[in-house]
C-alpha positions as CSV (number, residue, x, y, z in Angstrom):
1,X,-17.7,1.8,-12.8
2,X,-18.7,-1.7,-12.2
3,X,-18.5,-3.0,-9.0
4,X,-17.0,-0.1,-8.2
5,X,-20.4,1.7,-7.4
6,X,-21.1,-1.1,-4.8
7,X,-18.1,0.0,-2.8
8,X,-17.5,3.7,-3.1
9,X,-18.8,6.0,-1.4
10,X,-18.5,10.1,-0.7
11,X,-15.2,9.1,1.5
12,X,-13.7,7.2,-0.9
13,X,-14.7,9.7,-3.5
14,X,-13.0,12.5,-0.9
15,X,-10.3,10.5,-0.6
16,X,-9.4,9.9,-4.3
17,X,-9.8,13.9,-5.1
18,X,-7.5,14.9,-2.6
19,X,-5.0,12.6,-4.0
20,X,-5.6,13.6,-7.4
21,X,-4.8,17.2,-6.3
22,X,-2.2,16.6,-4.3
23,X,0.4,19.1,-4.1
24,X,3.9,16.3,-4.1
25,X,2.9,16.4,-8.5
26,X,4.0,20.2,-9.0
27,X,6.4,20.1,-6.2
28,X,8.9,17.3,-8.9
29,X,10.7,20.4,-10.4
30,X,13.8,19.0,-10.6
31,X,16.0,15.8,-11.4
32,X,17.0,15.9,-8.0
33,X,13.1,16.0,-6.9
34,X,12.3,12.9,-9.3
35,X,15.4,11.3,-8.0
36,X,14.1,11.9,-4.2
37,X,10.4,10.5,-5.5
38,X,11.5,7.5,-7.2
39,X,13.9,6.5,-4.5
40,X,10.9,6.6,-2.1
41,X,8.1,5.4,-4.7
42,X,9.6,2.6,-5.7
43,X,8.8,0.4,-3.0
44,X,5.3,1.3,-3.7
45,X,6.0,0.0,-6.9
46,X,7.1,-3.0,-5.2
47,X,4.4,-3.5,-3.1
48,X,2.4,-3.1,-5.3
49,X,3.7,-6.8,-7.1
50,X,3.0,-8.3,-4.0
51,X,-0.2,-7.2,-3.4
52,X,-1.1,-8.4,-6.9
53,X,0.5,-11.8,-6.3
54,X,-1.5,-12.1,-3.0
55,X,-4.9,-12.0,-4.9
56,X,-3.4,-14.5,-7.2
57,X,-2.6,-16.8,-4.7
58,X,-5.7,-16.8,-3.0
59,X,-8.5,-16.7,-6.6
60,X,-6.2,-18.7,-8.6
61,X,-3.3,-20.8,-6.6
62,X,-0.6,-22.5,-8.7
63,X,-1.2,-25.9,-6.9
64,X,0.2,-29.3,-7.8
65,X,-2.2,-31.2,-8.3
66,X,-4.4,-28.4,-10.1
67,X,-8.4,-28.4,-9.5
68,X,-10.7,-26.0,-11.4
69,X,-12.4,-23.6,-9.2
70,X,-15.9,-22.8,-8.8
71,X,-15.1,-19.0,-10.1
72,X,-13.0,-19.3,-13.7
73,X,-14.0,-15.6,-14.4
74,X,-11.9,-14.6,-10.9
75,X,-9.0,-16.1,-12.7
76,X,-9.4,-14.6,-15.9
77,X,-9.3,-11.4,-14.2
78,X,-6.6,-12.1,-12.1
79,X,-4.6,-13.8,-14.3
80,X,-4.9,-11.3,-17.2
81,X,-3.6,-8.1,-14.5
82,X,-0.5,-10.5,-13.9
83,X,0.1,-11.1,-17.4
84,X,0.6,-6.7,-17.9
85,X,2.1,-6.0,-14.6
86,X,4.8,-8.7,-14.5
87,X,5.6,-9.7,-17.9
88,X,4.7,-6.2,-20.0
89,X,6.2,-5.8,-23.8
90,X,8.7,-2.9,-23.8
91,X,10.3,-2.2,-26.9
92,X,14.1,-1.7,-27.1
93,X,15.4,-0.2,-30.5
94,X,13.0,-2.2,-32.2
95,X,13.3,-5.3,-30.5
96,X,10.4,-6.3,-28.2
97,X,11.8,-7.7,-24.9
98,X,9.3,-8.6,-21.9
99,X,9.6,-7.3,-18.2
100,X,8.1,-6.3,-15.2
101,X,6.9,-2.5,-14.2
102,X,9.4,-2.8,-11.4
103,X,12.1,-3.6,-13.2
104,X,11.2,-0.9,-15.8
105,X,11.0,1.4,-12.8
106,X,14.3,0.7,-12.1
107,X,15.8,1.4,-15.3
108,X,13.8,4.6,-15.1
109,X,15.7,4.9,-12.2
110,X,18.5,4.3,-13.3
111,X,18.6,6.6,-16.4
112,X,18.2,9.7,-14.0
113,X,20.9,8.3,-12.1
114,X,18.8,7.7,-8.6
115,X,20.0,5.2,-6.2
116,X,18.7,2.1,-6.8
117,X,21.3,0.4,-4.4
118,X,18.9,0.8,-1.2
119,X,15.9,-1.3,-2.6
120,X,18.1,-3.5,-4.2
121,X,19.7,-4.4,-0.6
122,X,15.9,-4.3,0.4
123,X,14.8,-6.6,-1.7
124,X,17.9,-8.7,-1.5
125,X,16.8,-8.9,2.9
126,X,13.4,-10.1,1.9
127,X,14.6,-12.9,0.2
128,X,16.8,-13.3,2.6
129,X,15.1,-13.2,5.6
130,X,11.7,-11.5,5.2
131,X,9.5,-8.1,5.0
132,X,10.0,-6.9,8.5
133,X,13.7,-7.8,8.6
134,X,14.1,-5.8,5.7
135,X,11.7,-3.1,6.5
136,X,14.2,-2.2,9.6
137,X,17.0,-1.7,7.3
138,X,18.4,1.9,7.7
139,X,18.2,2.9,4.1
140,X,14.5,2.4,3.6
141,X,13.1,5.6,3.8
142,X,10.5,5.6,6.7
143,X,7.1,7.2,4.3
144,X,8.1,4.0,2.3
145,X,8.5,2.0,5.4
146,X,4.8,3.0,6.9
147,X,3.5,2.1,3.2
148,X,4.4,-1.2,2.9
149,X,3.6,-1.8,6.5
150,X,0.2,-0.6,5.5
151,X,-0.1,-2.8,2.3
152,X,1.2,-6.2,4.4
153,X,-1.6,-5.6,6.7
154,X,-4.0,-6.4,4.0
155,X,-2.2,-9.5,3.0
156,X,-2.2,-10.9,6.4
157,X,-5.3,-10.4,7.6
158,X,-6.0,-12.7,4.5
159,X,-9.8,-11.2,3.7
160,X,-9.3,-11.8,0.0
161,X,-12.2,-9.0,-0.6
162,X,-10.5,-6.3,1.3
163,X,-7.3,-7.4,-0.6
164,X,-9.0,-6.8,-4.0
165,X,-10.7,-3.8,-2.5
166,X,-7.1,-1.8,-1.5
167,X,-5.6,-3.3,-5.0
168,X,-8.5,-1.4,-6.7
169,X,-8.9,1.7,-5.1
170,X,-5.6,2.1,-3.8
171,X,-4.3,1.1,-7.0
172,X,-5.4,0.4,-10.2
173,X,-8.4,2.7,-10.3
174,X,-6.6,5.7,-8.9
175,X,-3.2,5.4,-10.9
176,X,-4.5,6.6,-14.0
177,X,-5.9,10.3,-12.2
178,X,-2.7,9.8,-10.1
179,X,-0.2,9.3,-13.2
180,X,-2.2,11.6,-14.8
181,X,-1.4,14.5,-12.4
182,X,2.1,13.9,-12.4
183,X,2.8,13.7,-16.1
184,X,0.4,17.1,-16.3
185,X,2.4,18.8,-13.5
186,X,5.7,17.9,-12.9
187,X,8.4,20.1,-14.1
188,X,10.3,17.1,-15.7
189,X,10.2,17.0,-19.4
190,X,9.9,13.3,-21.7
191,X,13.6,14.6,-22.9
192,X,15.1,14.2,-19.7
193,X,13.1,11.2,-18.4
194,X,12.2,8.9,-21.3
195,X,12.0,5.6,-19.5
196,X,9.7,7.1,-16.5
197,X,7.5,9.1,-18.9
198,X,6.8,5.6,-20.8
199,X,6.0,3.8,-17.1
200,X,3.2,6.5,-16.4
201,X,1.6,6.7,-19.2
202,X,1.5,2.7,-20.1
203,X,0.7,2.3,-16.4
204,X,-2.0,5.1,-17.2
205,X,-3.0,3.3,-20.7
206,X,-3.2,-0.2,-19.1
207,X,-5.2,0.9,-16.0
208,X,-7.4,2.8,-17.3
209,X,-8.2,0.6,-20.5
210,X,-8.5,-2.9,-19.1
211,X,-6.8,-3.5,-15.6
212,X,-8.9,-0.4,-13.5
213,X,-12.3,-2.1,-14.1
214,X,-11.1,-5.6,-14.0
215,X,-9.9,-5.0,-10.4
216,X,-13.1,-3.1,-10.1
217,X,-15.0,-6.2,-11.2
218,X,-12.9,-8.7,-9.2
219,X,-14.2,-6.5,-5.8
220,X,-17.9,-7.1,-6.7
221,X,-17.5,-10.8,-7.4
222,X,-16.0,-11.1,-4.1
223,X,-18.2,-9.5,-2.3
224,X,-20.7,-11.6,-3.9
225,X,-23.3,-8.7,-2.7
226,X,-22.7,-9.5,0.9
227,X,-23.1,-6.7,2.9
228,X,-20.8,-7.4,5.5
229,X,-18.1,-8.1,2.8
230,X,-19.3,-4.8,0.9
231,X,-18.9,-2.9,4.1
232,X,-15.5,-4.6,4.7
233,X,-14.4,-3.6,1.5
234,X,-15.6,-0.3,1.8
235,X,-13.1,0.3,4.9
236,X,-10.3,-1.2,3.1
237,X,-10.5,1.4,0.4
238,X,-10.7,4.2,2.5
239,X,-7.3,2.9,4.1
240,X,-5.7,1.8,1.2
241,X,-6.5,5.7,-0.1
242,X,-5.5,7.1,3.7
243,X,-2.3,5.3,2.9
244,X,-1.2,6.9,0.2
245,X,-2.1,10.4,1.3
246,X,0.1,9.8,4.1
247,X,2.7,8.1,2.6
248,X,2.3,11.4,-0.5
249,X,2.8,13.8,2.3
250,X,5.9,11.9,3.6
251,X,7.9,12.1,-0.1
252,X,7.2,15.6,-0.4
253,X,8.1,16.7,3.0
254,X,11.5,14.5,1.7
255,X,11.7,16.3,-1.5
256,X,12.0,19.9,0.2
257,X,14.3,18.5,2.9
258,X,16.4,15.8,1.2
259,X,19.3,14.1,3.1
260,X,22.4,14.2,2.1
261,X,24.4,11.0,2.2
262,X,27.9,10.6,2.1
C-alpha cells in the first residue's frame, strides 16, 4: 500500500473493517431496498466527482496561459483518475460509447425504475444557485444531505493533502471492499440489475487495479513526509471513513422505514 502505510493507522484500519462489514449490504433484499439505496447513494456518487475535480483543480489547474508545474507525476495521477471516472468506455450492443460513473449510475437507476427526478432537481439548484441552496431542497434525503456537507468541508478548507487523503480512504481505496460486500451480499441478482452490477464491479476493477493506489500515492507526495501534513491527513481519513459510517447507518435506517410519497 504505498503511501498508504504513511497514513493509516489502527483507526483507520477500525474504521475501514466496520464499513466493510456493515450490515446496510445484506439488508438490499429487494428492488424496493436498491431503489431506497440508490436514491440516497447517488449523491455520494456525485460528490464524489466533485471531490475528484477539487484535487484536479488544485495539482493540475486548467489555466490560460498554462505553466508546467514543479510535480508532473501529481498530474499524471490526477489526470489519469479523471480520465476513468468521468469519461469511462461502456459498451452498448456493441458499440463503445464514453460516460461518466454518474451518469451510468443513473441509468442504473433508471433501469430499476428509482427516482432519479430529486437529484436531477438537485443538481439542476447547484447550477443554479449553489451546494447549500440545493442541499436545503426538501427532496434531498437528509443521510445524503450530512454527506455532502461532510465532503464540502474538505474542499473548503482547501488543504489539498487532506483532500487527497478523504479521496483515498474515503473513496478509492475502500470502494473495492465496499463494492465488494455489496455485490457478495445483497439479495439483488445481475438479472434484475444489469447496469448497477456493471458500475460495482468496474468501479471495483478500476479501483482496485490502478485508481486505489494512485490516490494512495497522490497522499504521500503531498504530504511530502511532513509530519504535520501526515498527521493532517491522518485525521481526514478517519472523517472521511466516520462519514460514511454515518451516512451507511442513515440509508439503512431509510431502507427499513421508507417514505412513501405521493
Amino acid at each position: 500500500m504505498a503511501g498508504g502505510s504513511l497514513i493509516a493507522n489502527e483507526r483507520v484500519e477500525t474504521l475501514k473493517e466496520k464499513l466493510t462489514r456493515h450490515p446496510i449490504y445484506e439488508s438490499v433484499e429487494t428492488l424496493q431496498d436498491l431503489r431506497c439505496f440508490m436514491e440516497h447513494h447517488i449523491y455520494a456518487v456525485w460528490d464524489f466527482m466533485s471531490l475528484l475535480k477539487a484535487l484536479q483543480a488544485a495539482v493540475a489547474p486548467a489555466q490560460t496561459p498554462w505553466m508546467p508545474s514543479s510535480r508532473p507525476e501529481l498530474r499524471r495521477f490526477i489526470n489519469e483518475i479523471v480520465l476513468g471516472e468521468e469519461c469511462d468506455e461502456y459498451n452498448v450492443a456493441g458499440t463503445t460509447r464514453f460516460i461518466s460513473h454518474f451518469e451510468l449510475y443513473l441509468l442504473s437507476m433508471e433501469e430499476v425504475r428509482a427516482d432519479t427526478r430529486p437529484i436531477r432537481q438537485f443538481i439542476s439548484v447547484v447550477n443554479e444557485n449553489g451546494v447549500e441552496a440545493a442541499l436545503g431542497l426538501p427532496i434531498v434525503p437528509r443521510p445524503a444531505i450530512e454527506f455532502v456537507q461532510s465532503t464540502f468541508q474538505f474542499i473548503r478548507e482547501q488543504k489539498d493533502h487532506c483532500t487527497a487523503s478523504a479521496f483515498a480512504f474515503g473513496r478509492e481505496d475502500l470502494i473495492p471492499a465496499m463494492f465488494g460486500a455489496l455485490l457478495e451480499r445483497m439479495k439483488i441478482s445481475e438479472g434484475m440489475a444489469p447496469n448497477f452490477h456493471y458500475y460495482l464491479k468496474r468501479h471495483t476493477q478500476l479501483d482496485a487495479e490502478t485508481h486505489g493506489p494512485l490516490a494512495l500515492q497522490l497522499v504521500a507526495t503531498l504530504c511530502d513526509k511532513n509530519d504535520r501534513r501526515e498527521q493532517e491527513a491522518r485525521r481526514a481519513a478517519e472523517r472521511a471513513l466516520e462519514s460514511r459510517i454515518v451516512f451507511w447507518d442513515g440509508v439503512e435506517a431509510a431502507m427499513k422505514n421508507p417514505v412513501v410519497v405521493d
